[in-house]
Structure formats: C-alpha cells, structure tokens
C-alpha positions in Angstrom: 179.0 88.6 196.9 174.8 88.6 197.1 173.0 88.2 194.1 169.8 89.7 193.6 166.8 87.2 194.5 163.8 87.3 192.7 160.8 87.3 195.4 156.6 87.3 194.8 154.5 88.6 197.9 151.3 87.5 198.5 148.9 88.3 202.1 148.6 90.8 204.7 149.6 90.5 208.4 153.1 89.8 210.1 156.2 88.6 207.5 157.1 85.1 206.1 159.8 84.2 204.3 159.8 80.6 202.6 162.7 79.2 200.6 162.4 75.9 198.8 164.8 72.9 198.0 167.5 71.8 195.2 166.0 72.4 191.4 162.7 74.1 192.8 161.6 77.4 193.1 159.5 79.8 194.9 156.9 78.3 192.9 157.2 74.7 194.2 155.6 76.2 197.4 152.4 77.9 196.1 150.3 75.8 197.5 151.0 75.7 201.2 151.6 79.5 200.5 148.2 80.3 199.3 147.3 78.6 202.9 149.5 80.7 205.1 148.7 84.0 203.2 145.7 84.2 204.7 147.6 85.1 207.8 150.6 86.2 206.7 152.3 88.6 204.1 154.4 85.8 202.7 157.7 86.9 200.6 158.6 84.1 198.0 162.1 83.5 197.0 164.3 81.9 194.2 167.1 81.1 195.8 170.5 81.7 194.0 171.0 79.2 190.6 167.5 78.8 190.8 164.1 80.0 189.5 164.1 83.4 188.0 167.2 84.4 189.8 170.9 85.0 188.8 173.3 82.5 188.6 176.3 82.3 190.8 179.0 80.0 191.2 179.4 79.9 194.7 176.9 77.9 196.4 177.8 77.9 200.1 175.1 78.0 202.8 176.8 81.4 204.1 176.6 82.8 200.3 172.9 81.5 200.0 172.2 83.3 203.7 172.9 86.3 202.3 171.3 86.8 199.6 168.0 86.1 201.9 169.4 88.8 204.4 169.8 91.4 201.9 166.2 90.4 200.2 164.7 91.0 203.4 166.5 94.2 203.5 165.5 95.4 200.2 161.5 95.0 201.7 162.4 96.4 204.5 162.0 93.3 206.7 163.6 93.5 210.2 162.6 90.3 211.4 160.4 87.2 210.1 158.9 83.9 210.4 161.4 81.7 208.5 160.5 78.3 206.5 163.0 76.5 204.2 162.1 72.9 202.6 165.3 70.7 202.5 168.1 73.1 200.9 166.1 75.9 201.9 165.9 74.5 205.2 169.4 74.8 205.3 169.9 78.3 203.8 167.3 79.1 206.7 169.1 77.6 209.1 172.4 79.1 208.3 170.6 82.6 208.3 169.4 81.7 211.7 173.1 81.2 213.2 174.3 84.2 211.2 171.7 86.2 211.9 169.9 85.6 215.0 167.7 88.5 215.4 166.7 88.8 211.7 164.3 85.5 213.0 161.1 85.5 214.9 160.6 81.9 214.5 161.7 79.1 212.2 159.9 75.7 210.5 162.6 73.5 208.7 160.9 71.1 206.3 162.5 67.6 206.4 166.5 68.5 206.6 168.8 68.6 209.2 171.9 70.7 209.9 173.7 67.7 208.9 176.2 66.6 206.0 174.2 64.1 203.8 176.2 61.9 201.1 175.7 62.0 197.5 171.4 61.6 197.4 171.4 63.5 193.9 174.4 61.7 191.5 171.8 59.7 189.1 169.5 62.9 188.9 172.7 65.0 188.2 174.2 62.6 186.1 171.3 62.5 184.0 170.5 66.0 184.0 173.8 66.5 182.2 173.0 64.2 179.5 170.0 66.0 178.7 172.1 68.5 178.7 174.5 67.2 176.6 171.5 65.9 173.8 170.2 69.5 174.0 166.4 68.0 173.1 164.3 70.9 171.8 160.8 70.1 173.9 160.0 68.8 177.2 158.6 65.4 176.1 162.0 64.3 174.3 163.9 65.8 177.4 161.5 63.9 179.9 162.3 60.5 177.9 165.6 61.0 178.5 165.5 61.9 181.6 163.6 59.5 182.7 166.3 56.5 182.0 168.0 58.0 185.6 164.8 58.8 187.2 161.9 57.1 186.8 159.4 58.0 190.0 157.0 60.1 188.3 156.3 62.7 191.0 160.3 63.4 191.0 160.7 63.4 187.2 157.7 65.7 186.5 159.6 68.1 189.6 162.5 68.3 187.7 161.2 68.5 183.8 159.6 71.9 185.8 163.1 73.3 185.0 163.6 72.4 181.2 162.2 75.1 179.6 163.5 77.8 176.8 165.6 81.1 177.2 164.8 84.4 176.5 166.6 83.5 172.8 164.3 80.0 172.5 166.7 77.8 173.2 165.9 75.0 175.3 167.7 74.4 178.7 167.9 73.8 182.0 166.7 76.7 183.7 168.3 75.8 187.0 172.5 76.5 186.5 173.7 73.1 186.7 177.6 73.5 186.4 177.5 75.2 189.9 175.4 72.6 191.6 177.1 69.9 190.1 180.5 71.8 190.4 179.6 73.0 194.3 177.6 69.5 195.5 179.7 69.4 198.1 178.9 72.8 200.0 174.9 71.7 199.0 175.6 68.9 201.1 177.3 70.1 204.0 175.9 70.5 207.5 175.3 73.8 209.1 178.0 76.0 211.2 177.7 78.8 213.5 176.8 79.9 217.1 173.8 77.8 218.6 170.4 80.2 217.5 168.4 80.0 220.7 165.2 81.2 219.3 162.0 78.8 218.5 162.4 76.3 215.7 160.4 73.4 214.5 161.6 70.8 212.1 158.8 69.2 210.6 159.7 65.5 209.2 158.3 63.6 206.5 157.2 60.1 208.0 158.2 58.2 205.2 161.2 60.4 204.8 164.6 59.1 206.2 166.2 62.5 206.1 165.8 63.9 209.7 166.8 60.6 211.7 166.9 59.4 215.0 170.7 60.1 215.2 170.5 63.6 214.2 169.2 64.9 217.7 172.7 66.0 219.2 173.4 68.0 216.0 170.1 69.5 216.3 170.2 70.4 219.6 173.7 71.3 220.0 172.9 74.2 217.4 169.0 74.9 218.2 168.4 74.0 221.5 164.8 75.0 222.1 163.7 73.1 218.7 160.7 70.6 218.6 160.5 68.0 215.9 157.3 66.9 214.6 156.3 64.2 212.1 153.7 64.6 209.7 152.1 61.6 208.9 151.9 59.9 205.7 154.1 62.0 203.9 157.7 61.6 202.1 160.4 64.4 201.9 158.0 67.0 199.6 155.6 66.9 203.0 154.2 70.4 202.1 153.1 69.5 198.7 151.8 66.1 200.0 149.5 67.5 203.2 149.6 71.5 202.8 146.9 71.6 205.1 148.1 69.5 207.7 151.7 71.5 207.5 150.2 74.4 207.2 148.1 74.0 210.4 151.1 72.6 212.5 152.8 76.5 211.3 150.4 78.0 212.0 149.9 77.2 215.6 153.7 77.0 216.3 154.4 80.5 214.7 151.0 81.9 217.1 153.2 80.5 220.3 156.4 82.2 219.3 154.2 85.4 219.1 152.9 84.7 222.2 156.0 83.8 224.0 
C-alpha cells in the first residue's frame, strides 16, 4: 500500500526527481538542488519513514518504488530524470526495473544494486538508546549519541532527526522500529528485468560502496550504465562537491536528451 510522499518543487524546465538515503530527507539534498534547478523543475521527496512523510512498516524497495510512482502521478509526471543517493539510489533503481518508461535517465549516488551487510548496527543501536533515555534537547541527545558515533559530519546528519512532535515531545523524527525491524529489505540488492535506458552511477572516491566486484551486477541489470568517480569525496559526494556532481548531471542528463 503507497503512502503519501511529501515533495517541495523548485525550477523550471524538464522534470527531476531526487530521493535521498537512510535517516535523511529531501532536505539533505538542497544544495546540489539549488544547482540543478537552474535547469530543471526539481520534485523533492521524503521518502516513506522519513522526513515529513508517513510512517509505514514495510520498507521494501518495491513498496518504496511506489510511493515515487504514484508521487510523480499525483504531478502529473510521465517521465523524469531520476537521482537517488545510497537508499534512494536504490528506491530509484527499483523504480527503474519496475517502471521502465516512467525514466528518461537515471544518476545513482554511491550504491549499488547490491545486498550490503549490516553498515548501520552501532548507529541503530545507539539510536535506540536515545530513544530509550528520551533526552528532552538536541545537545543531551547528541552526547549520547555520540558514545556509538563519533565522526562529526555523521553525528550532526543524524541529530538532524531529533527533533519535537507536533505535541513537544522530543523524538526521533525518522520511524525507527521499521528500519530497525525491516534492515534487512534496506539492505537488499535490487530485482527486476534489466532497465536498458541511460544510467550513471557516480562513486565516492573515498567511498568503498560501489566496488570493483559489483560490475556484473550492474551490468547484468543496467547494461548501458557508465560509472564515474568523483574525486576527493566519501559516500555523501553531493554534499561534499555539489558542483562537481552537479556538472557531471548535468552533462550526462543533456546526452540522454540528445540521444
């Protein structure tokens, strides 16, 4: 069953749709948006148990697809430039397989259609015992939090989500029971008939999650894609170098127009 995302738009010209990873939001992408939406009418989304939309339990790639396709339908969006950042490179993927024609082009940012182990069990583990300590401020909860997680540019990412309800209570805005209960199908590789279209996955050079041995996987479902590296950046490349990202889309979304 969909749930209802909430979406920003911001630009004029041909549609983009951007979807951002695990315990971001539409938000986390401003700044590479404010880029593109000078050539571009850019839709924004929270993806499901995230950001300013609903909470779900189900948290499959399939589930997650949907709730895109039936955003894009509510704007009246036939087809789009797709980008998804690490989870929502997946979701974007997925859509891809599912929904072939729905895609003018896609940009995955540093994921592949891959299953990945367990990369979040400390952040989880220590998201619950904020949880569980119910700290009322961000300072107390970042303290805490930062005995399982103490990079800085990480922690300040997630204390993004701590924040109080409509009732001011402090929480985690982010619905944590699912992704902790449903880490498996957050992990899990994509599945579906091999989308044909044009698709660029754009690594992180300092990023080991698209690797070397993920080419036949990539292939075997995209078969025209193109990988790129961005230099000097980690896994958040767009927040590192927006401009350099935002350049590389730009020009690969102008040949898919072209071709």
């Amino acid at each position: 069953m969909t749930v209802e995302l909430f979406g920003r738009t911001r630009g004029e010209g041909p549609w983009l749709v951007m979807l951002h990873g695990l315990f971001g939001s539409g938000d986390n992408l401003g700044g590479i948006a404010r880029i593109l939406s000078e050539h571009y009418k850019i839709l924004l989304l929270d993806l499901r148990n995230h950001g300013r939309s609903p909470h779900a339990v189900e948290m499959s790639y399939e589930a997650m697809a949907e709730d895109v396709l039936a955003a894009m339908d509510r704007e009246g969006i036939q087809s789009a430039h797709i980008f998804g950042h690490s989870m929502g490179g997946k979701v974007a993927m997925q859509l891809a397989l599912m929904a072939p024609k729905r895609l003018k082009a896609l940009v995955v940012g540093d994921i592949a259609p891959v299953q990945y182990g367990d990369n979040h069990g400390r952040i989880l583990e220590g998201m619950q015992a904020v949880a569980a300590a119910a700290p009322q401020s961000r300072q107390e909860a970042q303290a805490l939090m930062a005995e399982f997680e103490n990079e800085p540019g990480v922690l300040s990412f997630l204390m993004t989500n701590w924040r109080k309800n409509d009732d001011g209570i402090w929480g985690w805005r982010v619905n944590l029971s699912a992704i902790v209960s449903r880490y498996a199908d957050i992990a899990a590789g994509a599945e579906g008939t091999a989308f044909k279209g044009p698709v660029l996955f754009l690594r992180g050079e300092n990023s080991d999650y698209v690797q070397a041995d993920h080419k036949d996987k990539i292939l075997a479902l995209f078969p025209a894609a193109a990988v790129k590296t961005i230099s000097g950046t980690g896994h958040w490349l767009h927040a590192e170098k927006p401009d350099m990202v935002a350049r590389s889309m730009l020009r690969f979304f102008e040949q898919a127009e072209i071709s």
